[in-house]
C-alpha positions as CSV (number, residue, x, y, z in Angstrom):
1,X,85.8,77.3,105.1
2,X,85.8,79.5,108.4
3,X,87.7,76.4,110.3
4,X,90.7,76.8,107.8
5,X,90.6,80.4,108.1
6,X,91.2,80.2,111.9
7,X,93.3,77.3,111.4
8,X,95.4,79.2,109.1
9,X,95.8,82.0,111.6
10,X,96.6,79.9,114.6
11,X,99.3,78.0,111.8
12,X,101.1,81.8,111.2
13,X,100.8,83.1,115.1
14,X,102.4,79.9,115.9
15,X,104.9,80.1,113.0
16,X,106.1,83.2,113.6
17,X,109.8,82.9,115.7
18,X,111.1,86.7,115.1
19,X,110.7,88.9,118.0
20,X,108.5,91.3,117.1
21,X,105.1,90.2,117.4
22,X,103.6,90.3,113.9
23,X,100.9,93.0,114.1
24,X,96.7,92.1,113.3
25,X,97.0,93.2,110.1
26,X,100.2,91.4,108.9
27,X,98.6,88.2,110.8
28,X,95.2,89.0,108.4
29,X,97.1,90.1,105.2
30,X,98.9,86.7,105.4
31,X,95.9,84.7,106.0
32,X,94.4,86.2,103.0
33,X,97.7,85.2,100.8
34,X,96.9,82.0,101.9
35,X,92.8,81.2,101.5
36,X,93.7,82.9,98.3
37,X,95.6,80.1,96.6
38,X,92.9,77.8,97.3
39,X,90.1,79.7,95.6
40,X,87.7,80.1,94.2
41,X,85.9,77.7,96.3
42,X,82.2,76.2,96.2
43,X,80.5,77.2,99.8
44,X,77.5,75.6,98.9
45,X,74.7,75.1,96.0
46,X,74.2,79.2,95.3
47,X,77.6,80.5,96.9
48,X,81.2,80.6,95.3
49,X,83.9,82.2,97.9
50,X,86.1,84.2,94.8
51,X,88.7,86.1,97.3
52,X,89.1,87.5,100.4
53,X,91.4,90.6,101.5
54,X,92.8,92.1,104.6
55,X,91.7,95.8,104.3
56,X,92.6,97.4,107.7
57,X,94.2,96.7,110.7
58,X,91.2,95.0,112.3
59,X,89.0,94.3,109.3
60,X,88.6,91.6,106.7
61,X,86.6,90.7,103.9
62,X,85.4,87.9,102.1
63,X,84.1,88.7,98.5
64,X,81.1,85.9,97.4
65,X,79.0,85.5,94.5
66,X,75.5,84.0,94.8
67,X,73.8,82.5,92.0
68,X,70.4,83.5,91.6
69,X,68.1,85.1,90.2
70,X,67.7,88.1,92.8
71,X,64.1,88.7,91.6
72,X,62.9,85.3,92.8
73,X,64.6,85.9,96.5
74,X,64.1,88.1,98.6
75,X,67.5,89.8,99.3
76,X,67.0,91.7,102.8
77,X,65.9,88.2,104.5
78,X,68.9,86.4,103.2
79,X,71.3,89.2,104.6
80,X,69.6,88.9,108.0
81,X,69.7,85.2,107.9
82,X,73.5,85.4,107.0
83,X,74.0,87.4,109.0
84,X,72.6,85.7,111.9
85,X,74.1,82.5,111.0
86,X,77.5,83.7,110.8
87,X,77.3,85.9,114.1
88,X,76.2,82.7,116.2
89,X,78.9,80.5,114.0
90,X,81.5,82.8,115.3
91,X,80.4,83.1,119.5
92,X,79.9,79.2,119.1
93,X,82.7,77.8,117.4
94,X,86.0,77.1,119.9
95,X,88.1,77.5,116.7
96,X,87.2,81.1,116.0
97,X,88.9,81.9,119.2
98,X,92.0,83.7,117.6
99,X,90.2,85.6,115.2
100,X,87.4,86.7,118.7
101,X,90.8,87.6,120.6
102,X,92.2,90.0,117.5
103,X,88.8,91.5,117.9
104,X,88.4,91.7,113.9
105,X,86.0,93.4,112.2
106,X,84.7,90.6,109.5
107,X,82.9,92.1,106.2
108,X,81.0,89.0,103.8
109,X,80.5,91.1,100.7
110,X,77.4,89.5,98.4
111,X,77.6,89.9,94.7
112,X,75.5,88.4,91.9
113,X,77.6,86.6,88.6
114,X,77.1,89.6,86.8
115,X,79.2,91.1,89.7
116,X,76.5,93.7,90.9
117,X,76.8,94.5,94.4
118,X,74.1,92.6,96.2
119,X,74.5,93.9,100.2
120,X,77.7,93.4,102.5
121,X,76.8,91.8,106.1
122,X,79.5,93.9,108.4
123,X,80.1,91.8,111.8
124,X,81.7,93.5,114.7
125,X,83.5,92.2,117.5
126,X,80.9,93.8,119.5
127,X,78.5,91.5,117.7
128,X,80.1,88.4,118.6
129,X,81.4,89.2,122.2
């Protein structure tokens, strides 16, 4: 999911041939237009990607839905260990590059399927630098 998101990025930088240089959030907002059509996608056994938006300038969210039962896990360690994962995903992977060069600010917002609000795990480019 996070290769076609920068895949997807690189595709509009490289696609767009105007002279003005298409500013971080009109690169994100378009991106978003795009992942869109091809949700709601599986991520894995307990988590459905359902949408993602470009909310600022520098920030962008992807909205999940776990299915649990949130009184069998225990909710704080599975933020941390998300929020681990996805920080060394994002130093690691070559293909994150132009998403580490606009500096975004990346939000994973965590809901249950009876769309209560389970945490949000905020990542900040000083995280990842």
């Amino acid at each position: 999911m996070k290769q076609f998101c920068v895949i997807l990025i690189a595709l509009i930088l490289l696609s767009c041939n105007n002279r003005r240089k298409p500013s971080t959030y009109e690169i994100l907002k378009a991106t978003s237009q795009k992942l869109n059509q091809t949700l709601p996608r599986q991520i894995d056994s307990i988590t459905t990607l359902e949408t993602t938006v470009a909310i600022q300038e520098d920030r962008f969210r992807y909205i999940l839905y776990l299915k649990i039962d949130t009184a069998d896990y225990d909710l704080a360690e599975i933020e941390r260990s998300t929020r681990e994962g996805n920080i060394n995903w994002i130093k690691s992977n070559p293909e994150f590059k132009p998403l580490r060069d606009l500096r975004i600010t990346l939000e994973y917002s965590y809901s249950d399927w009876n769309s209560i609000h389970l945490f949000t795990v905020t990542i900040k480019p000083e995280d990842y630098e």
